[in-house]
N, C-alpha and C positions, 0 to 999 in steps of 0.2 A: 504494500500500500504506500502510496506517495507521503513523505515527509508530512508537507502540508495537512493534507487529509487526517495524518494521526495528531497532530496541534490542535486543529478542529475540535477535534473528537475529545482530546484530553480537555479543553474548553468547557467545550457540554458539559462532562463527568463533573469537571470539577465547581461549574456554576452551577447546577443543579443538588450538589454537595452542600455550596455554602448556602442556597436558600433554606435548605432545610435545615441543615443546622447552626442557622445563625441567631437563633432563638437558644442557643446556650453560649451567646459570647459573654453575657453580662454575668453568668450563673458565676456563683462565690468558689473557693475552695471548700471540697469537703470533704467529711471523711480521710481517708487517707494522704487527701493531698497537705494536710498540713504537716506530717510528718517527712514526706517527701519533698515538700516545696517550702514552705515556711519556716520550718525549724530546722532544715538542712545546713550544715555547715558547707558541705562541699561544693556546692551550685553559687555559692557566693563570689570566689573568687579563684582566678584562673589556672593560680599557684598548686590548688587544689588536685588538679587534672589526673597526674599520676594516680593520687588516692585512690580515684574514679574506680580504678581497674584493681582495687586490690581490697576492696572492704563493700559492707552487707550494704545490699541496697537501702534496708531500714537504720544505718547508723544513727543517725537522727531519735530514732524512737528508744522506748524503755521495752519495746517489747523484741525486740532484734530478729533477725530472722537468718535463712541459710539462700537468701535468694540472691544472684550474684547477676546484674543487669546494667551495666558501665552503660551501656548505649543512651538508656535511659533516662539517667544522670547527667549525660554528655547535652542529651536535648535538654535537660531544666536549667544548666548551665548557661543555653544559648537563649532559653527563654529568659532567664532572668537577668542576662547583661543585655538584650534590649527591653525588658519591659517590667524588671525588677518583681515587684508583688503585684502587678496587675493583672488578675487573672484571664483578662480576656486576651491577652499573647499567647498564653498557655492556653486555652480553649483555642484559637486558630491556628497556630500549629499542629493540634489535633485534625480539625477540618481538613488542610493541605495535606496528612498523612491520611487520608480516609480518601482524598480526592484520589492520590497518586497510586493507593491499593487499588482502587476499585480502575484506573486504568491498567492496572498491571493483569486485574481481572479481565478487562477485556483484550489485554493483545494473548494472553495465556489461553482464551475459550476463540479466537480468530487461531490460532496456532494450532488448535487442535482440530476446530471444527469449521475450518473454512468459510464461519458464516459471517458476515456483519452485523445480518439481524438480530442473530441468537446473543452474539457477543457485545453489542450494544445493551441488549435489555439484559443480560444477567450481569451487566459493570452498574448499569442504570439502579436494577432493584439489588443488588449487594450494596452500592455506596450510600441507599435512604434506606434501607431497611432499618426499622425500629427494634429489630433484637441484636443490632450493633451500638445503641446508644448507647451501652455501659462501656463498652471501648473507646467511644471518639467525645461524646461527654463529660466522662470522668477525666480528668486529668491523670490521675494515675493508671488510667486504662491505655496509656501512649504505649507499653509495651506490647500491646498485640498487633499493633500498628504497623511498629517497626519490625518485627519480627515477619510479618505480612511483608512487608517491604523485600526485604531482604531473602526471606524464601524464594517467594512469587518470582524476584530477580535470578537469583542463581540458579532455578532451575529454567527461566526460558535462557538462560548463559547454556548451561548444560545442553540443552536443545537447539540451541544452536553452534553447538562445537567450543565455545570459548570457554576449557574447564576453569583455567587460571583463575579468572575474574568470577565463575559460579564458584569457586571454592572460598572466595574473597568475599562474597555475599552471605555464603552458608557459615563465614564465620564471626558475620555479623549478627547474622541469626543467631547462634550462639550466644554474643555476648546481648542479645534483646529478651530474650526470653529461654528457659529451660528447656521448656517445650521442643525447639530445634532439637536438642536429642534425636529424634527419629526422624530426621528429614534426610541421613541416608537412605533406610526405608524405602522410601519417595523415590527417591531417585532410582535404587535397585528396581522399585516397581515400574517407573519410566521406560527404564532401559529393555526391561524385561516387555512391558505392550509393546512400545515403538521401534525401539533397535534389539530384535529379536536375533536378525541376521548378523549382528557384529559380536555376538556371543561367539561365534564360530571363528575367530578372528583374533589370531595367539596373542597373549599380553592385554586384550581388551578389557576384562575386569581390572586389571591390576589397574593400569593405565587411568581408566575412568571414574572407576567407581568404588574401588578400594579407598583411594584419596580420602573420599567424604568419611567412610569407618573409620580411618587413621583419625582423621582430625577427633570424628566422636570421644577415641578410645584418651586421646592426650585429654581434651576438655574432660572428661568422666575422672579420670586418674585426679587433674588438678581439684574437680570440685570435692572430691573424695580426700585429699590430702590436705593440699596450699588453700584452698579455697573453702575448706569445710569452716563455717564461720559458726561462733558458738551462738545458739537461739534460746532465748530463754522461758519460750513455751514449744513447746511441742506441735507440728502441723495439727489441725482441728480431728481429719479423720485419723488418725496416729490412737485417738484410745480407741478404736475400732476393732475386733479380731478380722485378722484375713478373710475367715470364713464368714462375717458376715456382712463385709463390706459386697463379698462375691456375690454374695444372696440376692441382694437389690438390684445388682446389676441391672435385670429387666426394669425396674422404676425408674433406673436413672435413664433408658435407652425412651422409655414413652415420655420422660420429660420433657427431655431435648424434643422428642417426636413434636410434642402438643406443643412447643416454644417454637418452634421454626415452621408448622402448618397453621398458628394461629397466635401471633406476636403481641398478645394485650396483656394487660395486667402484667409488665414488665417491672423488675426491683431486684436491688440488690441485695446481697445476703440471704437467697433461697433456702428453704427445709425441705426434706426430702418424705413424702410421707413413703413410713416404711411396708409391706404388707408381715400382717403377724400369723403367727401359728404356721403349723407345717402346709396346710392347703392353700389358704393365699400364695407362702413363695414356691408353691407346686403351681398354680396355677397362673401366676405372673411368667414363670419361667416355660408350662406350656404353651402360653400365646407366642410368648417372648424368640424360642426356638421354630414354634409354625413360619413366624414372619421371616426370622433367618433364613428356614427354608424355602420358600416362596420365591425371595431376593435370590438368591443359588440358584435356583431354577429358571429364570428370567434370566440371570448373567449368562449361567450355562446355554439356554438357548438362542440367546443375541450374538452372542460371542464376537461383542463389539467391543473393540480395545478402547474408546474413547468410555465405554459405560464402566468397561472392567479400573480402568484407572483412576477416574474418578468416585468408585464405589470404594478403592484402595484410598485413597486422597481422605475422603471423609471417616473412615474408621481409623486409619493411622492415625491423626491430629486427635481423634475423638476418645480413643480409648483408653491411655492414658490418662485423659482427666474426668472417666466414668467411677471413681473410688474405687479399683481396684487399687493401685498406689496410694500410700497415705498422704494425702494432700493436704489442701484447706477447706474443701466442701465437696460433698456428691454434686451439686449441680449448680453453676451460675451461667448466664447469658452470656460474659463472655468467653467461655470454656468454645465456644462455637462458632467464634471468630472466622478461625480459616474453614471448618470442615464445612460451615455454610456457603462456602462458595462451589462446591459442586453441588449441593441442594439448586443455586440457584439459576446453574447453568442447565441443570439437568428440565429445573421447568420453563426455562428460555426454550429450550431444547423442543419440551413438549408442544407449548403453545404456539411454538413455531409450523411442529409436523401435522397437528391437529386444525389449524384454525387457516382462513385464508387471511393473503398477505392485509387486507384494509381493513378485518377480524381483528387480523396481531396487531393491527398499530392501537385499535380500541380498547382493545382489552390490556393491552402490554403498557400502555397508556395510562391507560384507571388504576389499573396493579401500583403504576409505579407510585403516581399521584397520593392514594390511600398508604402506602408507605409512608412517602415526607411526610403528608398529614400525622401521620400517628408519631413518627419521628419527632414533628416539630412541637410538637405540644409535650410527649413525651420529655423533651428537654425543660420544659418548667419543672420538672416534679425535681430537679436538681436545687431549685432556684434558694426553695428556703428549707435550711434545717431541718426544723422543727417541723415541717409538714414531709419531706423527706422523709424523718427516721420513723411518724409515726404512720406513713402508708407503707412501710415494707412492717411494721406491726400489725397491718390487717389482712396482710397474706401469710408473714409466717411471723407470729407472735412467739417461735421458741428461737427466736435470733438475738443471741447476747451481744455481736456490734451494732443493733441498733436500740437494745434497749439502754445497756454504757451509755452510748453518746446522744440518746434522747435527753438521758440524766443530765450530761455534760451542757446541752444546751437550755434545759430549765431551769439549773444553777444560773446560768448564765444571765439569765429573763428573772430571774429573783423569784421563780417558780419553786421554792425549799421544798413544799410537800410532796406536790408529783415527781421532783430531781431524787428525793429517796425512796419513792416507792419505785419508780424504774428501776435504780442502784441496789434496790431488794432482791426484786426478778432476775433481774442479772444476776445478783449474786448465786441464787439459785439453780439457775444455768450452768454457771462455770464459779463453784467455788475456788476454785485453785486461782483465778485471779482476782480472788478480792485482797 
């Protein structure tokens, strides 16, 4: 496609980006941004930089942590020497990382699927979807961003031959998010649909795709040794036994299901409701495996390499952070960052083969439209505190970060007697940190 043509297009994406989310330029710091942004020593000044790369992304807080994210740091550094504590720099720098993912969305589904139309409306409804607001609203959500950035990059590097520079991306991924971990994975699954024939082809694994496992194996080693940073709580699902984080599995898969087929009632800090006794997780787990097999059967009989890699794309990113690993929660919105972009290629995909072309532009149109709307409104509920912490209490009222920092802000408001009946509940929740 002509130079021009893709400026155009990045244009669109990203004007249509900032109309919708420019209804959170004004939203405050919250929640975790004041430990990453506000009370940050290292984002202050430039001397700092080195640090960046060698301590806990949460330094700043009392609660510390083992997450190790320099890229991240790197952007509040830049935010904050042009716009210091004004948080709306920090919110448009998210918007321009949401703009340039959701391009990288469309030249990655044009790469694959030859289409403009398809690849148009699956960058169009990935960049205003409302079950992305916890990533491009939040300010501490910039790590899925870049990590998006950086994937989505190195691997159309990789597809197009230039390993150097996708290796240079995947290890920026690395240093955005955890997550990277498995995007050799990705890549072995790549190479495996599309360059099936250079398997045959002496030195080609080494050559190609080994690389990406080396670098995993150093990264792993460092974060396991140099980089194990001490935390002084424990990840959330960490008191969980193995066995019974495994159990839910199928809740956690129909959560995500109902979050990404029907995006309302979105908020952070989700609960997960469990099913109890032997027959619910028998019968969670019978649907749960029907539908597995169903999707096998479909692949098996399409035996379309564009279906099969992106079915890989979406479980690789997604399983991981299903509770099987002890993390920070069975289920949040942005857990779904990347794996939603083959969801939304895949209904580009549909509405494209089903509908005719003056169909698609209506309905693809309406789709997208009812997205920013719920996108752009969705962004108030960031606006105030106190209305914040206590609508994620009318969906999951067993959530100890919002009942804390309800406390936090009715002290605040000289509200004493509600600030300690929250700080009660809470405590009840997680004694260990009272």
């Amino acid at each position: 496609m002509p130079f021009r043509k893709l400026i155009i297009i990045f244009l669109a994406i990203s004007a249509l980006t900032a109309v919708f989310y420019s209804s959170s330029l004004v939203n405050p710091f919250i929640c975790d941004d004041e430990g990453l942004v506000l009370k940050n020593p290292l984002i202050k000044n430039w001397g700092s930089f080195p640090k960046v790369f060698t301590n806990d992304l949460y330094l700043a807080t009392f609660v510390n942590s083992n997450f190790y994210r320099p890229l991240q740091l790197v952007l509040y550094m830049l935010d904050y020497h042009f716009w210091r504590f004004n948080p709306l720099g920090y919110h448009l720098a998210n918007i321009i990382l949401q703009a340039l993912v959701a391009f990288l969305v469309y030249l990655f589904t044009l790469f694959i699927l030859k289409s403009r139309e398809i690849s148009l409306l699956s960058a169009l409804l990935f960049a205003v979807s409302p079950l992305h607001n916890e990533a491009v609203a939040y300010i501490a959500g910039s790590a899925e961003l870049l990590m998006a950035v950086s994937l989505l990059s190195s691997l159309l590097l990789f597809a197009r031959g230039r390993l150097a520079l996708s290796l240079l991306f995947f290890i920026m991924g690395l240093l955005s998010k955890e997550l990277s971990v498995v995007f050799p994975v990705v890549i072995l699954c790549w190479a495996i649909c599309y360059s099936r024939e250079n398997f045959g082809r002496p030195g080609y694994f080494l050559k190609a795709i080994f690389p990406f496992f080396l670098i995993d194996a150093v990264y792993i080693l460092l974060r396991f040794s140099w980089l194990k940073f001490p935390a002084l709580f424990l990840p959330e699902l960490a008191r969980y036994p193995l066995l019974l984080r495994v159990s839910v599995l199928p809740q956690v898969f129909f959560a995500y299901l109902k979050i990404l087929l029907l995006p309302v009632n979105l908020h952070l800090s989700r609960s997960l409701g469990y099913p109890t006794g032997f027959w619910g997780i028998f019968t969670s787990w019978l649907i749960f495996i029907s539908l597995v097999a169903a999707a096998a059967i479909i692949l098996f009989k399409k035996r379309s390499r564009n279906l099969n890699f992106l079915s890989f794309w979406f479980l690789i990113f997604l399983l991981p952070q299903t509770g099987i690993f002890p993390i920070n929660a069975f289920v949040a919105e942005h857990f779904l960052y990347l794996s939603s972009i083959s969801f939304y290629i895949v209904l580009s995909f549909l509405l494209r083969r089903y509908l005719r072309k003056s169909l698609l532009l209506i309905i693809g149109s309406a789709l997208v439209l009812c997205y920013g709307v719920l996108t752009f409104s969705q962004n108030f509920t960031w606006r105030y505190p106190v209305i914040f912490y206590e609508r994620i209490l009318r969906f999951s009222p067993g959530s100890f970060l919002a009942r804390n920092n309800l406390g936090v802000q009715y002290e605040i408001k000289g509200r004493y007697f509600d600030a300690i009946s929250q700080y009660r509940e809470a405590a009840k929740l997680k004694p260990e940190r009272v």
